[in-house]
C-alpha positions in Angstrom: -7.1 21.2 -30.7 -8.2 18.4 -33.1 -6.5 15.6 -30.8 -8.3 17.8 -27.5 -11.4 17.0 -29.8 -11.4 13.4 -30.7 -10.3 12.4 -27.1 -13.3 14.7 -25.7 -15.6 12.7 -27.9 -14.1 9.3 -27.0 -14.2 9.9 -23.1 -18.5 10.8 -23.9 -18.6 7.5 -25.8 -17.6 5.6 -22.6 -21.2 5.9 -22.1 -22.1 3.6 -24.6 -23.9 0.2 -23.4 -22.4 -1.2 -26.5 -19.2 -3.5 -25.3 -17.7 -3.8 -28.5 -17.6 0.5 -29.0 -16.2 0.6 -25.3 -13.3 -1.8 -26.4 -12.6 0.5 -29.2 -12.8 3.3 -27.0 -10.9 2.1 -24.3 -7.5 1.3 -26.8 -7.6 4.6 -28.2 -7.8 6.4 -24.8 -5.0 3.6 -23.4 -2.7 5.3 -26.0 -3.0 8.7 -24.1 -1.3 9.8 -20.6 -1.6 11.2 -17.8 -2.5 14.4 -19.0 -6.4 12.8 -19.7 -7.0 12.2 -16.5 -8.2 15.4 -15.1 -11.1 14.7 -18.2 -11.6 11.8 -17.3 -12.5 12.8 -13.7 -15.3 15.2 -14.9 -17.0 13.0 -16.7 -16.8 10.6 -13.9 -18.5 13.4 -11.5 -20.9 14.3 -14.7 -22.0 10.5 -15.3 -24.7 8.7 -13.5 -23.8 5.6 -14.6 -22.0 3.0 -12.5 -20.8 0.9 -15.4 -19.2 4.0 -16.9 -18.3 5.3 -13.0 -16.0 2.0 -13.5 -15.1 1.9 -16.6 -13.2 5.9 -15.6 -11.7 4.0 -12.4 -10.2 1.8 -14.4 -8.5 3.6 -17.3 -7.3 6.5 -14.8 -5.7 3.2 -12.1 -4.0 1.9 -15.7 -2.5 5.7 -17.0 -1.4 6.1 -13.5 0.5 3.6 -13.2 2.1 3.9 -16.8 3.0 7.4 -15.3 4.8 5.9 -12.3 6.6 3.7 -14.5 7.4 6.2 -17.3 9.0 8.6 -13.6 10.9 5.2 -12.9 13.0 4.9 -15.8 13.3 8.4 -16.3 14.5 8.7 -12.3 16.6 5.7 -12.6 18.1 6.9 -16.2 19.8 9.6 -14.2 23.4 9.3 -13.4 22.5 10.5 -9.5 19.4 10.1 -9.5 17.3 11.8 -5.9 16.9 9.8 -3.1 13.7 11.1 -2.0 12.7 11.2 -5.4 12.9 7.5 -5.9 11.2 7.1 -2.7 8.0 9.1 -3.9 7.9 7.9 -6.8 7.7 4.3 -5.7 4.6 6.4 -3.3 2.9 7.2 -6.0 2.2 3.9 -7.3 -0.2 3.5 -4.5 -0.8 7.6 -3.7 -0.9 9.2 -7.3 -2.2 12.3 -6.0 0.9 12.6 -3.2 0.9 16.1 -1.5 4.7 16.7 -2.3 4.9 19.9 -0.4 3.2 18.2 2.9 6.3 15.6 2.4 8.7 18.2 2.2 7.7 19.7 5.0 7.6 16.9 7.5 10.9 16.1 6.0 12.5 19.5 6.5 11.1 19.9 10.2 13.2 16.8 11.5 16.3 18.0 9.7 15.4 21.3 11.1 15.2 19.6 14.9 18.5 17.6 14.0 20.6 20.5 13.1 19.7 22.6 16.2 21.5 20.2 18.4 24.3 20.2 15.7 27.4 22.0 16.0 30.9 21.8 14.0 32.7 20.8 17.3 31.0 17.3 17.2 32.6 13.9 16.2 30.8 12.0 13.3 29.4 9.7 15.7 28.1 12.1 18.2 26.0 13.8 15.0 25.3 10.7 14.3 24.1 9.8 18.3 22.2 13.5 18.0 20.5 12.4 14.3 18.9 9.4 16.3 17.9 11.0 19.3 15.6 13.3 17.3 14.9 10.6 15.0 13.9 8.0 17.3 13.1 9.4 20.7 11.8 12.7 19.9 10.0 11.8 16.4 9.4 8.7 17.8 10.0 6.4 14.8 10.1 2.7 15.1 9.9 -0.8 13.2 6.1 -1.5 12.7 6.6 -4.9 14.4 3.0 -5.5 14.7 2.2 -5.0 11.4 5.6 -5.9 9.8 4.1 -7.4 6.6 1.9 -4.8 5.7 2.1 -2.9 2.4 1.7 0.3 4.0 5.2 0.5 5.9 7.0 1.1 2.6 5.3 4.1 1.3 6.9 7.8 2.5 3.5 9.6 3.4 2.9 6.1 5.7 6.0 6.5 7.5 6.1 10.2 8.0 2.0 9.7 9.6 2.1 6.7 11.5 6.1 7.4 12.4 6.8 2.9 11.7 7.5 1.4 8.8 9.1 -1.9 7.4 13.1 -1.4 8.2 14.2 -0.5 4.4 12.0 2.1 4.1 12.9 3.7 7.6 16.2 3.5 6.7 15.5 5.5 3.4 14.2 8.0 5.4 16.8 8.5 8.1 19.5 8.7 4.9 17.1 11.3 3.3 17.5 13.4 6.7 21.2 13.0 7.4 22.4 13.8 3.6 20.1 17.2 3.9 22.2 17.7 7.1 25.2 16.9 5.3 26.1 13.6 7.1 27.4 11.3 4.5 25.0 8.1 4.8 24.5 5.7 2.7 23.2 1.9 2.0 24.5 -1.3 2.8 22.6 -4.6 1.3 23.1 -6.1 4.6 21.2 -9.9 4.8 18.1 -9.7 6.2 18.6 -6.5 7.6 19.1 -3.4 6.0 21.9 -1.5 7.7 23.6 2.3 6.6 27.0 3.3 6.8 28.8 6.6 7.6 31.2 7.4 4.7 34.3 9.3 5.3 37.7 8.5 3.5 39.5 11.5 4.9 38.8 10.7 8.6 39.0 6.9 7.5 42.6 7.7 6.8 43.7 9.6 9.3 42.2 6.7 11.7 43.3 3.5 9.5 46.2 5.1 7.5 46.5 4.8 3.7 46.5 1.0 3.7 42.5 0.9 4.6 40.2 -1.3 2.3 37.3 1.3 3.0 36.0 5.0 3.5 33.7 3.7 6.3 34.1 5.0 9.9 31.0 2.6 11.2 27.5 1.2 10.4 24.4 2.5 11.9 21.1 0.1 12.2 18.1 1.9 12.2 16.0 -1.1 12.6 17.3 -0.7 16.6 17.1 3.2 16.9 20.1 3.6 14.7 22.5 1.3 17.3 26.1 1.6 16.3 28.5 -1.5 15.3 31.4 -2.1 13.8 32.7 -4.2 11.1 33.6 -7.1 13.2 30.0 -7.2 14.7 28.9 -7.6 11.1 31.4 -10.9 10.6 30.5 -13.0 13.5 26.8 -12.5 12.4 27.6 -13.7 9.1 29.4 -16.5 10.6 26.4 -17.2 12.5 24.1 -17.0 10.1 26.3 -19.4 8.0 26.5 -16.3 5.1 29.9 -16.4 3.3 32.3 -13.2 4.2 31.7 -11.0 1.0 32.6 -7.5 0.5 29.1 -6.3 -1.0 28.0 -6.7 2.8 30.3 -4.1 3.9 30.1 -2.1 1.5 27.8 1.2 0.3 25.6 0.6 -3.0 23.8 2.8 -5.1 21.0 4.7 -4.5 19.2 2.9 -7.5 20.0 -0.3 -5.6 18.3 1.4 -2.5 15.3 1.9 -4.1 15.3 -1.5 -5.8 15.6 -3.0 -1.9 12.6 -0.9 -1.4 10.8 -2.4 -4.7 11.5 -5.7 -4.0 10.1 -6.2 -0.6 7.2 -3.9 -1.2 6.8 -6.5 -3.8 7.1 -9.1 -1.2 4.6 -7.6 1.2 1.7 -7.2 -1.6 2.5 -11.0 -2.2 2.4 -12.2 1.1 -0.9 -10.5 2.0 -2.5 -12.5 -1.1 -2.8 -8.7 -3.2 -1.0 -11.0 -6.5 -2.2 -7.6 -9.0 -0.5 -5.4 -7.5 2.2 -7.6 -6.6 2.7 -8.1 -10.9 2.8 -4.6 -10.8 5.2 -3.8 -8.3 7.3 -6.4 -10.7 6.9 -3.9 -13.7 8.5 -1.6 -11.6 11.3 -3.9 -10.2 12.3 -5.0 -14.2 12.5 -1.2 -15.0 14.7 -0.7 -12.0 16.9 -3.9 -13.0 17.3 -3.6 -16.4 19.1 -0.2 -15.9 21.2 -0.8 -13.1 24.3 -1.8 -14.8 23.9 1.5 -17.0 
């Protein structure tokens, strides 16, 4: 109750015209959380001041974002961490007040669409031909080509209300939709463009024989309404491209490594449009990311 006290009094005193008492106040309530906000909102609606309006905007923007990056390392401590979790937390930085159950929602009503057209009789890659005709044609989503730069492609709630995005973050969502449907899809840190693949070392077997090099059955590009191709497809472009012929290409990665993709060129887009703040932010997140992949 004492702590409630002192940081009641201190969120009053950033009233005061005096700069050198705000400083003070403003390290002590830097030291608190989240869990200050909802405080620090009131007096914003109480205060008729627009110096103090600001100073409020600013300290909540700051323990937002130490939030966001205290949900990062905790999501990316996790041995399997969500999928969908990283993606909304990485939505948060820019929506902190993210309507989780309106996500959800929209989430579960495409799955919902996918797995009425599903039935156990079907190949992998005729789930996989239903999963993008719901996704694509019906849903309608697409590449935001007109707008490819633009920060707001990467963020879930974006996506899920405009129905385009930037490719890495469309492809997060189509992997969200066919793991709740049980389709085992997952990431492939394809150059330049992000590409999935369909996971299955049973059928792989049975196909290959026990002498194949991987589980996958095929990739899936969902930056061309999730167009099917197969391994050799991905060499000649390599060739082409003058990339050498390494095995991360073909291969799944992490979920972490997923949502680092996503970090990175979010990072990219905020650059590119001149938005260097939140650009250095967007870094903060990208080092906590890094610095526990390899754990």
């Amino acid at each position: 109750m004492r702590q409630n006290r002192k940081t009641e009094a201190l969120i009053h005193l950033l009233e005061d015209p005096d700069m050198s008492v705000y400083k003070m106040v403003e390290k002590e309530l830097l030291k608190e959380d989240a869990r200050i906000i909802p405080a620090l909102e009131e007096m914003w609606e109480l205060s008729l001041d627009e110096i103090c309006q600001q100073r409020i905007e600013n300290l909540i923007q700051y323990l937002q974002f130490k939030e966001t990056k205290r949900e990062m390392a905790e999501w990316i401590g996790l041995k399997n961490p969500d999928l969908v979790e990283g993606f909304s937390i990485t939505n948060r930085y820019q929506y902190p007040d993210l309507n989780a159950t309106s996500i959800e929602i929209k989430i579960e009503q495409i799955r919902k669409d996918v797995w009425l057209e599903l039935n156990n009789s079907l190949t992998s890659l005729e789930k996989i031909t239903v999963l993008n005709h719901i996704f694509f044609d019906v849903h309608g989503f697409s590449v935001n080509h007109a707008n490819l730069s633009s920060p707001q492609n990467f963020f879930l709630n974006q996506v899920l209300e405009t129905k385009k995005g930037h490719p890495v973050a469309l492809a997060m969502l189509y992997t969200v939709v066919a793991r709740r449907l049980d389709l085992p899809v997952y990431f492939i840190n394809f150059p330049k463009n992000p590409l999935l693949g369909y996971f299955d070392r049973h059928i792989a077997i049975k196909a290959h024989g026990f002498k194949i090099n991987s589980d996958i059955l095929f990739y899936i590009n969902p930056s061309n309404k999730g167009s099917i191709t197969g391994r050799k497809e991905l060499e000649y472009y390599l060739k082409k491209m003058k990339y050498k012929q390494e095995r991360k290409y073909f291969e799944r990665c992490s979920d972490k490594v997923f949502v680092l993709k996503l970090i990175s060129s979010l990072q990219a887009a905020f650059d590119s449009m001149g938005y260097k703040e939140k650009a250095d932010e967007i870094m903060e997140l990208k080092k906590i990311v890094t610095s526990n992949l390899g754990k």
